[in-house]
C-alpha positions as CSV (number, residue, x, y, z in Angstrom):
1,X,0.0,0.0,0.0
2,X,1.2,3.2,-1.0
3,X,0.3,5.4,1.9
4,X,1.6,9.1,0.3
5,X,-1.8,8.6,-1.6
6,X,-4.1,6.8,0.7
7,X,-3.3,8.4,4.4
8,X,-3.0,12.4,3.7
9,X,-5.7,14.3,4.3
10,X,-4.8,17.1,1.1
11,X,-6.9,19.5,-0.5
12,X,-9.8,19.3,-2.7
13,X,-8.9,21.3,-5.3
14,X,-5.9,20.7,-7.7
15,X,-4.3,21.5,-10.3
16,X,-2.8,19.7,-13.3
17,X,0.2,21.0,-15.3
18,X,1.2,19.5,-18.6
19,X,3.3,20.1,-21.4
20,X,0.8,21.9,-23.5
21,X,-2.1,22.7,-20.8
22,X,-2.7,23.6,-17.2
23,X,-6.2,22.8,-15.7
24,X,-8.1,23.5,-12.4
25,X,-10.5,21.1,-10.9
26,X,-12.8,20.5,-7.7
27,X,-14.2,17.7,-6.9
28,X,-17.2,16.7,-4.8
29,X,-18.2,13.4,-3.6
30,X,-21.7,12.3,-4.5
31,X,-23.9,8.7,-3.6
32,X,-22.3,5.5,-3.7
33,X,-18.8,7.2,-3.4
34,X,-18.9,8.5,-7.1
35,X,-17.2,11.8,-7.8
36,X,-18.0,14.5,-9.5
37,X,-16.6,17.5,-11.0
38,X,-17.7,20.4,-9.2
39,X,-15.8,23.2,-11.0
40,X,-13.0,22.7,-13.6
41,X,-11.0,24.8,-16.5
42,X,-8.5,23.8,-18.8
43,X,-5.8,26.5,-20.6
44,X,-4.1,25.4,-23.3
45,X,-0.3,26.0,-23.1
46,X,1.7,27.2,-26.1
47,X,4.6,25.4,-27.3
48,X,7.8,25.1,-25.8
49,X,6.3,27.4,-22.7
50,X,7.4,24.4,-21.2
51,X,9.6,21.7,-21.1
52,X,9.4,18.5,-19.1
53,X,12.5,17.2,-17.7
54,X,14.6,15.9,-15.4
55,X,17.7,17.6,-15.5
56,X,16.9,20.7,-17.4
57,X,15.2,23.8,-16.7
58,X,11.6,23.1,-16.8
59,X,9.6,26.8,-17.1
60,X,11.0,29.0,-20.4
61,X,8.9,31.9,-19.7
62,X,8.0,32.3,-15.9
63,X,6.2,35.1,-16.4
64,X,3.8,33.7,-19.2
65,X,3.4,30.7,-17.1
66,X,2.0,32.2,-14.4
67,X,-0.3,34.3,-16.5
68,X,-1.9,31.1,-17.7
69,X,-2.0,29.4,-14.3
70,X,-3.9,32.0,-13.1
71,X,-6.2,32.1,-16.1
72,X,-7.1,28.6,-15.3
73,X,-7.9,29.0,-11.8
74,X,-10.1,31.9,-12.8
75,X,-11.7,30.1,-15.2
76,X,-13.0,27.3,-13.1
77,X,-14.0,29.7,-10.4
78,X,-11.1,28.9,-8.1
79,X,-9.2,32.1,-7.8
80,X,-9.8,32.6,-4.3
81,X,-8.3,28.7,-3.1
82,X,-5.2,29.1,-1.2
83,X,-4.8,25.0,-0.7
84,X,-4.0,22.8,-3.7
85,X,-2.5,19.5,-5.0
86,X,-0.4,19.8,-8.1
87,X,0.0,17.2,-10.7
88,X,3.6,18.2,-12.6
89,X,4.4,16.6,-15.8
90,X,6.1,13.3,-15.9
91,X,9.0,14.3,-17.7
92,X,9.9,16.4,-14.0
93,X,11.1,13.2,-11.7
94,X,12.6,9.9,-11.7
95,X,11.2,7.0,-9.9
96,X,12.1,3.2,-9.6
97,X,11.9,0.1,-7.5
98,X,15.1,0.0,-5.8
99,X,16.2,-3.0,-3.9
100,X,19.1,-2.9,-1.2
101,X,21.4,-5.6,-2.0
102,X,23.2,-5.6,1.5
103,X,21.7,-6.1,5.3
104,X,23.0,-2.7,6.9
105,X,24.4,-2.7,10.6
106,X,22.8,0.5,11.7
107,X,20.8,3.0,10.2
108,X,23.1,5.4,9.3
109,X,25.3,2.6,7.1
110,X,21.3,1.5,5.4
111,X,21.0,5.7,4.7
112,X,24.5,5.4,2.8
113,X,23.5,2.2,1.1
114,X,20.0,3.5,-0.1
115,X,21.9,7.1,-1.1
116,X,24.4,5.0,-3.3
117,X,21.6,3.0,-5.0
118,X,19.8,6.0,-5.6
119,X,22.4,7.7,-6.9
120,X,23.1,4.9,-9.4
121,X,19.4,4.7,-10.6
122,X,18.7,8.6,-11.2
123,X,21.7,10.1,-12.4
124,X,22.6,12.6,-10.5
125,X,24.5,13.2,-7.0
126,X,21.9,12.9,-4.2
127,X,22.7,16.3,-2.9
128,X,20.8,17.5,-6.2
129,X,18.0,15.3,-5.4
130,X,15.1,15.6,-3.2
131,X,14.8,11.9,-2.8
132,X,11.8,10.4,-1.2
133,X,10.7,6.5,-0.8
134,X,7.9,4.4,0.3
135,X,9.0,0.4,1.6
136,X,7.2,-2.2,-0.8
137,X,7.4,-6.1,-0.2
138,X,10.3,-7.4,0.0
139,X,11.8,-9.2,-3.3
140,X,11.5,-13.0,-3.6
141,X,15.0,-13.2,-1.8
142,X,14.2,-11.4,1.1
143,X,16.0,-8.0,0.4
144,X,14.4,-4.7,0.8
145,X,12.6,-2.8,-1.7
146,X,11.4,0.7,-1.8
147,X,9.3,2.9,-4.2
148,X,11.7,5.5,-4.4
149,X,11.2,8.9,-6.7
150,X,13.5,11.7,-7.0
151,X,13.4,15.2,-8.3
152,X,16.2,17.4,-8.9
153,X,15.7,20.7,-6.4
154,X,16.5,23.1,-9.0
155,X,13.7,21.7,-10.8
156,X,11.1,21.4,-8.2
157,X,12.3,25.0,-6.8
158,X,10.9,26.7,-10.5
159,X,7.4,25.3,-9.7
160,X,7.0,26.4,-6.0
161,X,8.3,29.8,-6.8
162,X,5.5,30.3,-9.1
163,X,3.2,28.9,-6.6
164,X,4.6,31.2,-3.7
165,X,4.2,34.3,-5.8
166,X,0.0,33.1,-5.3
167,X,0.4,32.5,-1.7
168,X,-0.9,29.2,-2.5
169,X,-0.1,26.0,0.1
170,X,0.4,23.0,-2.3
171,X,-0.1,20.0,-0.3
172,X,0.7,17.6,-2.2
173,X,3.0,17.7,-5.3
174,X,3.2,14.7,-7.9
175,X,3.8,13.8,-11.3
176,X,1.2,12.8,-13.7
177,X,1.8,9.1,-13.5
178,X,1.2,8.4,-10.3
179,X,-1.7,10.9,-9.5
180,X,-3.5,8.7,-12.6
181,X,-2.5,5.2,-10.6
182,X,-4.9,6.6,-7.7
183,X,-7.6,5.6,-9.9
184,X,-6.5,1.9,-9.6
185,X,-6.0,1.6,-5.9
186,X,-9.4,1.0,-4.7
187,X,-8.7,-2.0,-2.6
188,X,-8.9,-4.8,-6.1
189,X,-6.5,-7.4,-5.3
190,X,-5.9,-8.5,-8.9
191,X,-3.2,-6.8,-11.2
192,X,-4.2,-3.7,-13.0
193,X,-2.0,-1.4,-15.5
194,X,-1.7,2.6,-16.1
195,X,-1.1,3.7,-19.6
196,X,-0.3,6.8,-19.2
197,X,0.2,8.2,-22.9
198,X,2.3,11.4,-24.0
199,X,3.7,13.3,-26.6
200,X,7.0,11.3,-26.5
201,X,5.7,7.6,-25.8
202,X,3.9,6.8,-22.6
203,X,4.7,5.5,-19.1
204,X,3.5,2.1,-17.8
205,X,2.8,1.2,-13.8
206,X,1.8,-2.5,-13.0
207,X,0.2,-2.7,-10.2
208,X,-0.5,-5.9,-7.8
209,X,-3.9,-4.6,-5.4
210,X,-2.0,-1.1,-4.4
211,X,1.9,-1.6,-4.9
212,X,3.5,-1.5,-7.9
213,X,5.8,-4.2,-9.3
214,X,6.4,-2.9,-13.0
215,X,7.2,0.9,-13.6
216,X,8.6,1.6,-17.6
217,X,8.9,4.9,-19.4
218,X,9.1,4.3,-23.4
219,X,10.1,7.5,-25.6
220,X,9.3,6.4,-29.0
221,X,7.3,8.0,-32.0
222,X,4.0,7.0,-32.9
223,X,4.0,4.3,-35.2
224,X,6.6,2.1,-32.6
225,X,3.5,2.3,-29.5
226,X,1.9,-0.3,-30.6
227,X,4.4,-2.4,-31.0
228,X,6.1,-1.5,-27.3
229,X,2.8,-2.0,-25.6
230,X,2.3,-5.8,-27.1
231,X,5.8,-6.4,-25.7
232,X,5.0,-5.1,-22.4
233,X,1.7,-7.1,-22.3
234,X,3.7,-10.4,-23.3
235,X,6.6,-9.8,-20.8
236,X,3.7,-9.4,-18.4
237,X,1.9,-12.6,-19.5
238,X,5.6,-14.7,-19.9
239,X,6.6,-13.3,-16.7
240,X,4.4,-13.3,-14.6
241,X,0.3,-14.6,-15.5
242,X,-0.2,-17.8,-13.3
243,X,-3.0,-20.0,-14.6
244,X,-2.8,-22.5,-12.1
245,X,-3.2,-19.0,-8.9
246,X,-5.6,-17.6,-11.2
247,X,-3.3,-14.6,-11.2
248,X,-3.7,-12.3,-14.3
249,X,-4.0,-8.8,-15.5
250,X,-7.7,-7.9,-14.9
251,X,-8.0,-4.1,-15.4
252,X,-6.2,-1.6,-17.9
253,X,-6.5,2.0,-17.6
254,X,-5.7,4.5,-20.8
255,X,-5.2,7.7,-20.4
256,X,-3.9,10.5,-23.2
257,X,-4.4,10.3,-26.3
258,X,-1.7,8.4,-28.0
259,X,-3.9,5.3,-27.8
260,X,-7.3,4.6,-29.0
261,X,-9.4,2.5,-26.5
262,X,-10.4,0.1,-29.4
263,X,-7.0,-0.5,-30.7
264,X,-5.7,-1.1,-27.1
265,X,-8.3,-3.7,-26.3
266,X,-7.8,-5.3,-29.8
267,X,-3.5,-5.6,-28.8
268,X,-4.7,-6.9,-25.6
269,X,-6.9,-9.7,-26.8
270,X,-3.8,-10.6,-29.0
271,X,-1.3,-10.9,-26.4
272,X,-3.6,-12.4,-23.9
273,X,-5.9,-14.8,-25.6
274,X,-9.2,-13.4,-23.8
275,X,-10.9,-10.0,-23.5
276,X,-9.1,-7.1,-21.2
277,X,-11.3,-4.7,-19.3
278,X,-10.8,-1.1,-20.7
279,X,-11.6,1.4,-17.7
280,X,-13.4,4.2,-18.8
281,X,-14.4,7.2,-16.0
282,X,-17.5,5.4,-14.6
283,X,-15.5,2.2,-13.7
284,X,-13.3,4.1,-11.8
285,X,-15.6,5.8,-10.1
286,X,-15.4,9.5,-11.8
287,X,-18.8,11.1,-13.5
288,X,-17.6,13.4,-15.9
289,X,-20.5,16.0,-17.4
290,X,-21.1,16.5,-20.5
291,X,-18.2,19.3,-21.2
292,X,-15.3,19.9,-23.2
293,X,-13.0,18.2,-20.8
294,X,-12.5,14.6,-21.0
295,X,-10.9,11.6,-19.0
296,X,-7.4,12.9,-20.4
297,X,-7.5,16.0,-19.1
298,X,-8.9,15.5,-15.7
299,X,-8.0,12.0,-14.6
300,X,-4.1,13.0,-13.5
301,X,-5.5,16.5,-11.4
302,X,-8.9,14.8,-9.8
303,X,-7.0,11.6,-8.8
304,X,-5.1,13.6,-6.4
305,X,-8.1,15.2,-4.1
306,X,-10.0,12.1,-5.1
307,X,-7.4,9.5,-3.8
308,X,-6.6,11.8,-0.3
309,X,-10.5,12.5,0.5
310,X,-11.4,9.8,2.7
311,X,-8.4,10.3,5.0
312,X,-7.3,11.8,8.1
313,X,-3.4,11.2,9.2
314,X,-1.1,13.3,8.2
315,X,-0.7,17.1,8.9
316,X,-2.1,19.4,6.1
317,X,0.1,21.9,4.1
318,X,3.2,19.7,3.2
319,X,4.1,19.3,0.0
320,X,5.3,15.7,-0.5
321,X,8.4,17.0,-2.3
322,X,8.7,19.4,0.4
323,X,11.1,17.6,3.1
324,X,13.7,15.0,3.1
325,X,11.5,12.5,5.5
326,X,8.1,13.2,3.8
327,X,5.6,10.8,2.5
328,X,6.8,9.2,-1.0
329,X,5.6,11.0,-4.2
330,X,7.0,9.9,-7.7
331,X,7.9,9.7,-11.0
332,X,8.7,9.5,-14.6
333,X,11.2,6.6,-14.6
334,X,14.7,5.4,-13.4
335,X,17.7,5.7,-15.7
336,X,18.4,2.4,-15.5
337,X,16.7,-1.0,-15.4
338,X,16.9,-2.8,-12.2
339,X,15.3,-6.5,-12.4
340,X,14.6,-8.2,-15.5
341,X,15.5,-6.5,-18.9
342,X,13.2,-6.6,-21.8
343,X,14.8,-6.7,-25.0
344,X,15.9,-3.8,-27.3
345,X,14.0,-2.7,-30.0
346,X,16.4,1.0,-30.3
347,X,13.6,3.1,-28.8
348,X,14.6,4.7,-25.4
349,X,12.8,2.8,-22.4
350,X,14.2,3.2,-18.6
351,X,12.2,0.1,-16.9
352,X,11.9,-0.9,-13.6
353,X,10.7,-4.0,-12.5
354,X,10.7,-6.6,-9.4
């Protein structure tokens, strides 16, 4: 169980910044645990305003940005909110599954070994990193395993200026990815999968009930996703469907627009033999009105107040990329692989898996 999104008690009201769009949304909570969107905007972005990444400087035009940010708040009626969650692009963090190879003696000697790991899966010197983590089960050996993410500060620092100049308390702070796998932890114990589509390929999270155990990034153009997606759905069905536990991959969410629904659930049926579930909003437990904003648009901002609603434990008005001991937030993916390699096809794909 990841508790950074199922113990927090974090606003309502959040925001969701992407490469070429920012958009506002509220939710309310209506019968039978259904939400709904109560207010919600969407700005379109123009290009190269923004650049998602993990090493280089993220906002061109601070100035612009802001404008547009405030535009959409305005737009959905929000102006006045001082406490938000922010969804930031994926492109801004790196997260993996890192396992700790060696039993540590005290804790100080396990901080050096997780720093050294970390290190070696994101690329950078940790004292550029705001490095947070979450323990997961431990790997079929025994050794300890943590959902780790990272986020260079100079990089996080860009978005919480902008947000500072509002006066605005941002209480939780994650990248797309992971505020779209909220949708799938709603206490199913089968295997589910995010496809979380963008301009430059999409990102992949298995999950098995509420932890992950497969997290992949693919940058590739558009006529090679099709072709990465069957080969994650085989490694998945080579590696590990069990006919004889009944264990298989019961529930696949799409969102972006990279992927057509239909096309997705045709691949599926080829790599699996039977007939995947496609989510769509009302399985997950999202009514969307009849607008111009669609699943794509809202399901990364709305699974943040959505997935924090219920609870109660942890102080308001700390951003999860805020401290050094905070709850875990995440991703776009580890520069290396850790686990089991899938094979190369010449498109760039950082992959984690157990």
């Amino acid at each position: 169980m990841l508790s950074f999104l199922t113990e927090p008690k974090f606003p309502k009201a959040a925001i969701g910044i992407e490469r070429d769009s920012v958009t506002a949304v509220a939710l309310q909570r209506g019968l039978g645990g259904q939400f709904s969107i109560k207010q919600a905007a969407s700005v379109e972005m123009p290009t190269k305003l923004l650049n998602p990444s993990f090493l280089e400087r993220n906002i061109q035009e601070p100035t612009q940005f802001r404008f547009l940010l405030e535009e959409a708040v305005t737009s959905a009626g929000l102006l006045a909110r001082k406490r938000w969650s922010v969804s930031l692009p994926s492109g801004t963090a790196r997260t993996a599954i890192i396992t700790l190879d060696a039993s540590a003696t005290s804790k100080r000697e396990s901080e050096e070994i997780f720093d050294w790991k970390a290190e070696q899966t994101f690329g950078a010197p940790a004292a550029q990193l705001r490095i947070t983590r979450q323990p997961i089960s431990p790997d079929s050996e025994g050794r300890a395993r943590y959902f780790a993410t990272a986020v260079k500060l100079s990089v996080i620092d860009e978005y919480e200026t902008i947000f500072e100049q509002f006066r605005w308390n941002c209480g939780l702070i994650l990248p797309r990815a992971i505020s779209e796998t909220s949708w799938l932890m709603n206490g199913s114990s089968g295997d589910s999968l995010l496809i979380s589509s963008q301009w430059d390929g999409f990102t992949a999270i298995m999950l098995k009930g509420s932890e992950p155990f497969v997290v992949r990034s693919v940058t590739c153009g558009d006529k090679e996703r099709e072709d990465e997606l069957f080969r994650l759905l085989m490694f998945y069905n080579d590696r590990f469907a069990d006919s004889a536990s009944g264990r298989s991959l019961e529930r696949l969410l799409l969102v972006g627009k990279g992927f057509s629904p239909a096309r997705i659930a045709e691949i599926a049926t080829d790599a699996f033999g039977r007939v995947l579930t496609i989510l769509r909003a009302d399985d997950i437990g999202l009514n969307l009105p009849m607008s111009s904003l669609d699943l794509d648009e809202i399901a990364a901002p709305a699974g943040l107040p959505a997935c924090t609603s219920t609870s109660t434990s942890t102080p308001e008005g700390t951003s999860a990329f805020a401290t050094d001991n905070c709850s875990l937030t995440c991703c776009t993916f580890a520069s290396s692989t850790l686990g089991i390699p899938l094979p190369s096809t010449g498109n760039t794909c950082r992959n984690v898996m157990c």
